[in-house]
Backbone as XML, in Angstrom:
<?xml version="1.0"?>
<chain id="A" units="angstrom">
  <residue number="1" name="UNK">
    <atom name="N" x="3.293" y="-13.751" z="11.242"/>
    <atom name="CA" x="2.214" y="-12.836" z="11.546"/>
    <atom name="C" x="1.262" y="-13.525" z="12.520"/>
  </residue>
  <residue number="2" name="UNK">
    <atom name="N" x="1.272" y="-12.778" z="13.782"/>
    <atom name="CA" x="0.013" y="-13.427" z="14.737"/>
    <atom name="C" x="-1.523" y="-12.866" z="14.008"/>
  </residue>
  <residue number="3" name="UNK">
    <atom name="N" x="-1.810" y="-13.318" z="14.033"/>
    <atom name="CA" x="-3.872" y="-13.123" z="14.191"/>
    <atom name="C" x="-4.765" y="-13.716" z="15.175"/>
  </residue>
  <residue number="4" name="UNK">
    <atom name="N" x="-5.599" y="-12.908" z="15.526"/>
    <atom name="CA" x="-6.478" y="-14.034" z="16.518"/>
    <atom name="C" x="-7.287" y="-14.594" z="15.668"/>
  </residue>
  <residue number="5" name="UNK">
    <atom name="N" x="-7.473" y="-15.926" z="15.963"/>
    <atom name="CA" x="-8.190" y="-16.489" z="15.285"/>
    <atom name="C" x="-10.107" y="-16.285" z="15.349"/>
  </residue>
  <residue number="6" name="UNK">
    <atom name="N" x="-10.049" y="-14.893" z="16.456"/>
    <atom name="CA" x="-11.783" y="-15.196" z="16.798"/>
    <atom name="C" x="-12.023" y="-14.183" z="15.286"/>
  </residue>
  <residue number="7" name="UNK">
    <atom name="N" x="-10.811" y="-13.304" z="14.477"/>
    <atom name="CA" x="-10.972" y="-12.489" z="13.601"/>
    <atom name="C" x="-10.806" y="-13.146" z="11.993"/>
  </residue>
  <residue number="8" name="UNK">
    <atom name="N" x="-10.813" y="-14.933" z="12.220"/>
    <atom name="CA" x="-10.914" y="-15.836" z="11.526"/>
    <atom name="C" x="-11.771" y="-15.872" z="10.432"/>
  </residue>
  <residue number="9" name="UNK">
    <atom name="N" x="-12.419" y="-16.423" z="9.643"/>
    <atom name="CA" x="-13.549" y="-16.438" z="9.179"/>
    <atom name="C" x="-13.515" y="-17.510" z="7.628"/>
  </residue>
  <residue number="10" name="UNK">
    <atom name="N" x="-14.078" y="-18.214" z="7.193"/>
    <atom name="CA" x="-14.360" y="-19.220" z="6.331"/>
    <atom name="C" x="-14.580" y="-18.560" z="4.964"/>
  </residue>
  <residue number="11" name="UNK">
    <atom name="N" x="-14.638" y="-18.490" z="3.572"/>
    <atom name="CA" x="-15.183" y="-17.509" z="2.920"/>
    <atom name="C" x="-16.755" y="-18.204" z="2.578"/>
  </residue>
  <residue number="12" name="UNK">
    <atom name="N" x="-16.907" y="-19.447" z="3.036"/>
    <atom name="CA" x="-18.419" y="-20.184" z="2.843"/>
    <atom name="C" x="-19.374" y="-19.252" z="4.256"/>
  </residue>
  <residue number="13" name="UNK">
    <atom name="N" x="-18.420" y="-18.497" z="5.131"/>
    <atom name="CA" x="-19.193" y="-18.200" z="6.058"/>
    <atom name="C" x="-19.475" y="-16.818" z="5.816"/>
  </residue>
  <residue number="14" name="UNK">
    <atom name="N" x="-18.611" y="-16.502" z="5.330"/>
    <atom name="CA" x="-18.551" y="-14.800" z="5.471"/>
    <atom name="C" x="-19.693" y="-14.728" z="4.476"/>
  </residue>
  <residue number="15" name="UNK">
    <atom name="N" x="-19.881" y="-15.231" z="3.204"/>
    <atom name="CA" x="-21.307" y="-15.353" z="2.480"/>
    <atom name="C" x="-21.882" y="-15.409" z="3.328"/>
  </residue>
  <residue number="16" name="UNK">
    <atom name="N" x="-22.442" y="-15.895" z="4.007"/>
    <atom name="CA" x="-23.690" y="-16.262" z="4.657"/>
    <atom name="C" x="-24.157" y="-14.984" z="5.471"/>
  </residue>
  <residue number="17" name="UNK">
    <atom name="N" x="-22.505" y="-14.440" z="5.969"/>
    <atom name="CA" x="-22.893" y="-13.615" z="7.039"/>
    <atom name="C" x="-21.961" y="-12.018" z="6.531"/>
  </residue>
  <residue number="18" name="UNK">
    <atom name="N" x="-22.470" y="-11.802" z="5.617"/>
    <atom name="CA" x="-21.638" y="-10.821" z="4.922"/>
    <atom name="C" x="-21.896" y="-9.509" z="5.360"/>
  </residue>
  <residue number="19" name="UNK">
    <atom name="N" x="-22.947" y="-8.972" z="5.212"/>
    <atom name="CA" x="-23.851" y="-8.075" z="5.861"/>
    <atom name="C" x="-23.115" y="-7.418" z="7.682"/>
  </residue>
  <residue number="20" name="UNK">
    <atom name="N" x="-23.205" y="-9.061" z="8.784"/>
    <atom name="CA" x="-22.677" y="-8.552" z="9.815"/>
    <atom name="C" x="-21.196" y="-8.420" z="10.160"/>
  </residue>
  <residue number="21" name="UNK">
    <atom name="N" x="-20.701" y="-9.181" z="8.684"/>
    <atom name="CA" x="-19.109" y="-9.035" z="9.298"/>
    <atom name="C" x="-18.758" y="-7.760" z="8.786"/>
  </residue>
  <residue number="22" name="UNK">
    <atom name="N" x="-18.908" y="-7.470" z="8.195"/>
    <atom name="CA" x="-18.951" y="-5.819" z="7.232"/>
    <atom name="C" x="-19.376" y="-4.701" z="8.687"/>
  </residue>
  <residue number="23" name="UNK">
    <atom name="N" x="-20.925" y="-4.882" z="9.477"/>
    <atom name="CA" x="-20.563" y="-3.974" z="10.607"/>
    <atom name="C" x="-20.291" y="-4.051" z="11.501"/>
  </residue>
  <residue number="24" name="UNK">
    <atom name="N" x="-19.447" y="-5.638" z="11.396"/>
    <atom name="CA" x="-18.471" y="-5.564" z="12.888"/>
    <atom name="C" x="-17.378" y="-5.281" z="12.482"/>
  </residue>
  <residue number="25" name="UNK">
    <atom name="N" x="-16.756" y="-5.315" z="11.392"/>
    <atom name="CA" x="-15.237" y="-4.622" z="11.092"/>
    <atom name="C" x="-15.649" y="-3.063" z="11.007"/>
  </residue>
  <residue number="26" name="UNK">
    <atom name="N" x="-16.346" y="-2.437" z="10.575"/>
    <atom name="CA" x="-16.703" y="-1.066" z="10.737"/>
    <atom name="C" x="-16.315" y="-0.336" z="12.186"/>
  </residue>
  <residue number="27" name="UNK">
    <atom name="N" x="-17.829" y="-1.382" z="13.208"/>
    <atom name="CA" x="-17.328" y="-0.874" z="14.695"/>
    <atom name="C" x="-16.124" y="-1.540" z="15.609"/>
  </residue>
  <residue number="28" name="UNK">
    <atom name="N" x="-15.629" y="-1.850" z="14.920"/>
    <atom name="CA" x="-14.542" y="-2.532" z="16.003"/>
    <atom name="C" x="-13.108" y="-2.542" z="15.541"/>
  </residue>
  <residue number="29" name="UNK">
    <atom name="N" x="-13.374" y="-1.765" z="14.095"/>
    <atom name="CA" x="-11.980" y="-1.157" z="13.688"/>
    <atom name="C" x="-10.553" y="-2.273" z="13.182"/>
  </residue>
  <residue number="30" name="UNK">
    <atom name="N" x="-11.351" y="-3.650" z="13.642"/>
    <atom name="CA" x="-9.898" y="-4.426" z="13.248"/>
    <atom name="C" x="-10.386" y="-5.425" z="11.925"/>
  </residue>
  <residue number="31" name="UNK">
    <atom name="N" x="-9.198" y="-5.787" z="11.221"/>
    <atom name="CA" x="-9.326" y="-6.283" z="10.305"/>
    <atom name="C" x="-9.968" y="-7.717" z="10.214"/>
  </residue>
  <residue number="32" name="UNK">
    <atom name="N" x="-10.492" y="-8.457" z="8.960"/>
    <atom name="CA" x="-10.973" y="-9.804" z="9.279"/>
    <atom name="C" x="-10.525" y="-10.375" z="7.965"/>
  </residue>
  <residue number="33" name="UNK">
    <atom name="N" x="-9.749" y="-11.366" z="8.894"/>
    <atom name="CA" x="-9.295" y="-12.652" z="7.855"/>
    <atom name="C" x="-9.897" y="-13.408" z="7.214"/>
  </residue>
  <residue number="34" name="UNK">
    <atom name="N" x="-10.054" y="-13.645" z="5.947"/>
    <atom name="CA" x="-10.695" y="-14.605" z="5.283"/>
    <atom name="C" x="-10.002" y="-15.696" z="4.923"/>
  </residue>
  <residue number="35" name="UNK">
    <atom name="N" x="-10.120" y="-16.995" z="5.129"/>
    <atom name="CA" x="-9.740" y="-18.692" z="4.926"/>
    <atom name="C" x="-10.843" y="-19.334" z="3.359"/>
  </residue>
  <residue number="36" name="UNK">
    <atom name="N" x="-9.750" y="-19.592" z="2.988"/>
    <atom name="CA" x="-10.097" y="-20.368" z="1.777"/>
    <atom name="C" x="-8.972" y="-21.741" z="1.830"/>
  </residue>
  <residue number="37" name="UNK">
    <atom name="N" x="-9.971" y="-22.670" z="1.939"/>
    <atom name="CA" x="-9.597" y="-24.284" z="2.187"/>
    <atom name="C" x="-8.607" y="-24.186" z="3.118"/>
  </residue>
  <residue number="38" name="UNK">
    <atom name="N" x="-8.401" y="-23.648" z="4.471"/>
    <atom name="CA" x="-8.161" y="-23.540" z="5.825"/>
    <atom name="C" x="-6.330" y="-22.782" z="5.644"/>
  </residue>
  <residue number="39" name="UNK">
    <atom name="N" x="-6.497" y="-21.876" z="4.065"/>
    <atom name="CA" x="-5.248" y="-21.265" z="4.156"/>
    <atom name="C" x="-5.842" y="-19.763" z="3.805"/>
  </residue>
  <residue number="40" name="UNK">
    <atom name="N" x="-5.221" y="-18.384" z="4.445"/>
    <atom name="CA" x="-5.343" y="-16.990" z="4.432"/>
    <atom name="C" x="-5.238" y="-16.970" z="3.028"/>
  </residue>
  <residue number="41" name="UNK">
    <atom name="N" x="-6.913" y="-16.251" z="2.787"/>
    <atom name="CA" x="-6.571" y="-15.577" z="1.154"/>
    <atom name="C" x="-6.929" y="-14.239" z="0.826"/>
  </residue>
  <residue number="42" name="UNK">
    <atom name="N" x="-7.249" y="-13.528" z="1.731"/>
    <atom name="CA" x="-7.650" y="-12.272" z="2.005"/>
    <atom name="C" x="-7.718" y="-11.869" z="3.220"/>
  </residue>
  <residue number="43" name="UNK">
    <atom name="N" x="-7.972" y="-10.218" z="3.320"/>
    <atom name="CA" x="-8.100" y="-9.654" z="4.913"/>
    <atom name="C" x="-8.963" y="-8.542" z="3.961"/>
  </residue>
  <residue number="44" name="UNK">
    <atom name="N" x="-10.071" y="-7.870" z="4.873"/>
    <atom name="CA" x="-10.686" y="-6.794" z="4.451"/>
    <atom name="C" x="-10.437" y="-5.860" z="6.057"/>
  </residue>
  <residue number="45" name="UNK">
    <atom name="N" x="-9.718" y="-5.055" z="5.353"/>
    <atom name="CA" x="-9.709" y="-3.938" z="6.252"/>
    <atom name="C" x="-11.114" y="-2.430" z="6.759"/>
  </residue>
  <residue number="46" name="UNK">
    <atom name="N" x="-10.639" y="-2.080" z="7.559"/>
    <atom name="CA" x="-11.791" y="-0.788" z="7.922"/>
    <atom name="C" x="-11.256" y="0.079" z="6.870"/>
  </residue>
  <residue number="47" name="UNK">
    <atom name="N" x="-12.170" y="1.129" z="6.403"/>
    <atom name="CA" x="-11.787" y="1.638" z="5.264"/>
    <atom name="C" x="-10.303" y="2.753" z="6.037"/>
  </residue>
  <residue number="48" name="UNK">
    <atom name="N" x="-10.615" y="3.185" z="6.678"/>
    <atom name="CA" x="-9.711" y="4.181" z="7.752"/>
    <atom name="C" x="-8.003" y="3.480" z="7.454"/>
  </residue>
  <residue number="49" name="UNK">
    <atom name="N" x="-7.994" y="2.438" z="8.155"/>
    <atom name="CA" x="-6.790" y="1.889" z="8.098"/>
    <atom name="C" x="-6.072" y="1.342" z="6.440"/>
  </residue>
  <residue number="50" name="UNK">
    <atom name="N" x="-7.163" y="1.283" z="5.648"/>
    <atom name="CA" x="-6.708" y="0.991" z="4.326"/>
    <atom name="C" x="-6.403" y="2.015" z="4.196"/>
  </residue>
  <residue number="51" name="UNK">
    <atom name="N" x="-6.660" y="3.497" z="3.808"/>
    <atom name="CA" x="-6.174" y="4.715" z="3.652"/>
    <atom name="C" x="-4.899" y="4.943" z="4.490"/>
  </residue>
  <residue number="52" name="UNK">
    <atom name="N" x="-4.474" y="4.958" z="5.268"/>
    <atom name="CA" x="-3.619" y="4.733" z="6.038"/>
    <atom name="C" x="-2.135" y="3.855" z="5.469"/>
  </residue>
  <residue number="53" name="UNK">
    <atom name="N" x="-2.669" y="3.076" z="5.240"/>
    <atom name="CA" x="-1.709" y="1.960" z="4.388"/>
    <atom name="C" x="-1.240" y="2.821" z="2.593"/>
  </residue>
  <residue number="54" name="UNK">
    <atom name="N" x="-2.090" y="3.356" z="2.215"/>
    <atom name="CA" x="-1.853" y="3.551" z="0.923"/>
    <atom name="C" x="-1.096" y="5.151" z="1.477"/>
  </residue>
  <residue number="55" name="UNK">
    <atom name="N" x="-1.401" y="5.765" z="2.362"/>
    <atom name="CA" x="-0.375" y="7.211" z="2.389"/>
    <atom name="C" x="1.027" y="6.408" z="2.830"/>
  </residue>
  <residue number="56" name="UNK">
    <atom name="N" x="0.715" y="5.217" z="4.071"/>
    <atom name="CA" x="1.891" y="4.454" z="3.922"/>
    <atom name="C" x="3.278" y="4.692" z="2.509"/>
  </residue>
  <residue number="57" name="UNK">
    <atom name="N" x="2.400" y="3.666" z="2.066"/>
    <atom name="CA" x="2.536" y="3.649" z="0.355"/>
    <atom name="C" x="3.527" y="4.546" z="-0.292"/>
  </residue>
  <residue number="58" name="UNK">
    <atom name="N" x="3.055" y="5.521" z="-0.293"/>
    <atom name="CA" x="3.008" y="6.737" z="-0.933"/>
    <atom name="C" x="4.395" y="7.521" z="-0.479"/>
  </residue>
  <residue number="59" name="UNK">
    <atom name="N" x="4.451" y="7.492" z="0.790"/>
    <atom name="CA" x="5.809" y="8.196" z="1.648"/>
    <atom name="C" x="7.231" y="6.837" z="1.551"/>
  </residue>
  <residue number="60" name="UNK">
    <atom name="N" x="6.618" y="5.801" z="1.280"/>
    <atom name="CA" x="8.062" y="4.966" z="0.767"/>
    <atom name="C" x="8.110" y="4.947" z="-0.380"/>
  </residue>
  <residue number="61" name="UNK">
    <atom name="N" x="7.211" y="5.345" z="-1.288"/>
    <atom name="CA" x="7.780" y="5.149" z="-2.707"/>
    <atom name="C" x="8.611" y="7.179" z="-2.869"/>
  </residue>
  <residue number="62" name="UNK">
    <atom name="N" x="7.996" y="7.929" z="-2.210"/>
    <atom name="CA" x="8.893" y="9.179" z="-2.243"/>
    <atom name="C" x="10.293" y="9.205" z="-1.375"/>
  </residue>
  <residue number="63" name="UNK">
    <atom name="N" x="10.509" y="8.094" z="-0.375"/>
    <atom name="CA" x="11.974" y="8.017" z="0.116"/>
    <atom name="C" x="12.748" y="7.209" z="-0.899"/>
  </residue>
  <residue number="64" name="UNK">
    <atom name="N" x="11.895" y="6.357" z="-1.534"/>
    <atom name="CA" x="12.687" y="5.571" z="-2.397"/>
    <atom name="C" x="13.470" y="6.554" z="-3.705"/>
  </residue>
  <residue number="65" name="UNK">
    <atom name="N" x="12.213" y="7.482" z="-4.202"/>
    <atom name="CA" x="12.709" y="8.422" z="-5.155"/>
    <atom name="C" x="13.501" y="9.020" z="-4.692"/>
  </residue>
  <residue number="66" name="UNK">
    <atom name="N" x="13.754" y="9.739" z="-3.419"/>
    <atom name="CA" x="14.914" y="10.579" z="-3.219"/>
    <atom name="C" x="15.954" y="9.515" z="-2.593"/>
  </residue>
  <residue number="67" name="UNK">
    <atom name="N" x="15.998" y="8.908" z="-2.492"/>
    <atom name="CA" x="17.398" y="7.868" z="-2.295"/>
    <atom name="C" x="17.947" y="8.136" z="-3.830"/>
  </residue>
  <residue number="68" name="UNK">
    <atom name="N" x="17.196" y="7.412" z="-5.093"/>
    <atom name="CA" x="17.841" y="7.339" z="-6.183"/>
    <atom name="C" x="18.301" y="8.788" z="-6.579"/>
  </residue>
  <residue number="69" name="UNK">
    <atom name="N" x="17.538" y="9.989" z="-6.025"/>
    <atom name="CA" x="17.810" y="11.615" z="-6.478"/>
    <atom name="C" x="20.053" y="11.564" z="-5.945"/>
  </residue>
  <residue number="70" name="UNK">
    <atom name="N" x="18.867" y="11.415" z="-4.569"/>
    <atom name="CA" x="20.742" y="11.626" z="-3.607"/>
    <atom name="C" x="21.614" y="10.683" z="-3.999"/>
  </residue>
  <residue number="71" name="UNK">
    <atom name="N" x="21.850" y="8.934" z="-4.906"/>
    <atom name="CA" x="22.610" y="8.729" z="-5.333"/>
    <atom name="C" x="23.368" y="9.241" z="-6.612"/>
  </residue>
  <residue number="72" name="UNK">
    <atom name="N" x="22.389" y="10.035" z="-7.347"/>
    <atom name="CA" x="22.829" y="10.429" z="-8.630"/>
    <atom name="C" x="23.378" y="12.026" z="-8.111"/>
  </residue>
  <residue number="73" name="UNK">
    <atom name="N" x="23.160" y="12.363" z="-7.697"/>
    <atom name="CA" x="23.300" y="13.731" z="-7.583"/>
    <atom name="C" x="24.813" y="13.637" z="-6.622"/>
  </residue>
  <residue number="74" name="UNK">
    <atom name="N" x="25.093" y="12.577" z="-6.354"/>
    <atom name="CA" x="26.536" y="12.637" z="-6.061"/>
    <atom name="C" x="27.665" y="12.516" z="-7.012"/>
  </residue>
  <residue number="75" name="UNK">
    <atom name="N" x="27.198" y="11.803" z="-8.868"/>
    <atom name="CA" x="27.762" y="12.172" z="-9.652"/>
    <atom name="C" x="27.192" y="13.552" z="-10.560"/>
  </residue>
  <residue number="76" name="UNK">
    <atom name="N" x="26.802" y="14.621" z="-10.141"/>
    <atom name="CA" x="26.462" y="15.310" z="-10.723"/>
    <atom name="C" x="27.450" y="16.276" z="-10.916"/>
  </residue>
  <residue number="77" name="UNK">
    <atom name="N" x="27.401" y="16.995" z="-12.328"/>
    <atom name="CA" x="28.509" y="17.589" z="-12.175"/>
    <atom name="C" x="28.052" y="19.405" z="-13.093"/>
  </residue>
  <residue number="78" name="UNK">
    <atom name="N" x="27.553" y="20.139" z="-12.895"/>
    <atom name="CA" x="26.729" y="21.049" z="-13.586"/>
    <atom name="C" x="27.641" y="21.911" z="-14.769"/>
  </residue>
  <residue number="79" name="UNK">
    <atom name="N" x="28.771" y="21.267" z="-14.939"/>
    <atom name="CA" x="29.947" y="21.782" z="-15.836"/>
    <atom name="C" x="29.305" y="20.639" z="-17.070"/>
  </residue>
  <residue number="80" name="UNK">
    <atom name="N" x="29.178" y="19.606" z="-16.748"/>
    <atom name="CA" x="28.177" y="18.962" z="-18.142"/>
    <atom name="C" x="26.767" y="19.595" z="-18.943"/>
  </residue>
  <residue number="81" name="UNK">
    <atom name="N" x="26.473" y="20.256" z="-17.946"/>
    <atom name="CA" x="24.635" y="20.767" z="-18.087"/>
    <atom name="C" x="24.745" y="21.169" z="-19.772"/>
  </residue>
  <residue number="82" name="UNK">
    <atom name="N" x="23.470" y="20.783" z="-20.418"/>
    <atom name="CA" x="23.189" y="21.279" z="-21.514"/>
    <atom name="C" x="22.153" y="22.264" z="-21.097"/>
  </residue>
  <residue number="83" name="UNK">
    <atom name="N" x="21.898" y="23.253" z="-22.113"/>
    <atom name="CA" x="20.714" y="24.331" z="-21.597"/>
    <atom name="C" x="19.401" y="24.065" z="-22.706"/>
  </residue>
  <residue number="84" name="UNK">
    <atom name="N" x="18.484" y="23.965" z="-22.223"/>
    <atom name="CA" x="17.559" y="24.125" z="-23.108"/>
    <atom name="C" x="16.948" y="24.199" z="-24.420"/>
  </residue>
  <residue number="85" name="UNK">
    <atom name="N" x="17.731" y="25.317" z="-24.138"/>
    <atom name="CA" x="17.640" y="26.290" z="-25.358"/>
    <atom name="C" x="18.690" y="25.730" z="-26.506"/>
  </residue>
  <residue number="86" name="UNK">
    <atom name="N" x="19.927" y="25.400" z="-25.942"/>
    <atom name="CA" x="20.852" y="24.619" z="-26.885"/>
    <atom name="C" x="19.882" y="22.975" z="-27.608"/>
  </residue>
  <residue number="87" name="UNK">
    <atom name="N" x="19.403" y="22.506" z="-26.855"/>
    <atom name="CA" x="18.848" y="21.401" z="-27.440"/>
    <atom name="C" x="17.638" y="21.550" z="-28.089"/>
  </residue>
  <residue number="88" name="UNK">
    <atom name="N" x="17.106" y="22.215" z="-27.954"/>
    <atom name="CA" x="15.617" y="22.950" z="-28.442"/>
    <atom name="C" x="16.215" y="23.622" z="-30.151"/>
  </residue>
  <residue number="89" name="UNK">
    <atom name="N" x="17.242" y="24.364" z="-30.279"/>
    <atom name="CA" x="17.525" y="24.749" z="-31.358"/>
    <atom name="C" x="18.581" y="23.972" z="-32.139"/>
  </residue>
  <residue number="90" name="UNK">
    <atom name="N" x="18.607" y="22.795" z="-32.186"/>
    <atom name="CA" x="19.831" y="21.307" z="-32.691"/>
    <atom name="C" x="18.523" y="20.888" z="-33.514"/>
  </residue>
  <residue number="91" name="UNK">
    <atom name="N" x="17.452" y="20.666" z="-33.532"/>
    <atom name="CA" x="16.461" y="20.585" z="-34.209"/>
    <atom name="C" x="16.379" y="20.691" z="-35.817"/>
  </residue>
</chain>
């Protein structure tokens, strides 16, 4: 993963300067890396692009569900089907 490093940031610094890094990721839309003991331990995103990421999210975990639909449904066989009503009244 490239990053520029000017989107760098210390987490001893970002305390200090919490307030302006908050509305420079706002206006400038890109994310900012946070360094803890000179290794990546966070990124805070613009709220926009986090939303973004989670519909991400959301549309691979529904291809994932219909992958597993379309593998099963190739052994499907509707001559097995129980009805409802048959299992509802086994009771």
């Amino acid at each position: 993963m490239l990053v520029e490093t000017k989107r760098m940031i210390s987490v001893t610094k970002l305390q200090k300067e919490l307030t302006k890094q908050i509305r420079d990721i706002s206006n400038s839309g890109e994310p900012l890396y946070i360094l803890k003991n000179n290794n990546m331990e966070a990124v805070i995103l613009p709220l926009d692009e986090y939303e973004m990421l989670l519909k991400a999210e959301e549309i691979i975990e529904q291809l994932e569900i219909n992958d597993i639909i379309e593998k099963r449904i190739t052994n499907y066989n509707p001559k097995t089907n129980v009805k409802w009503e048959d299992l509802r009244n086994e009771r």
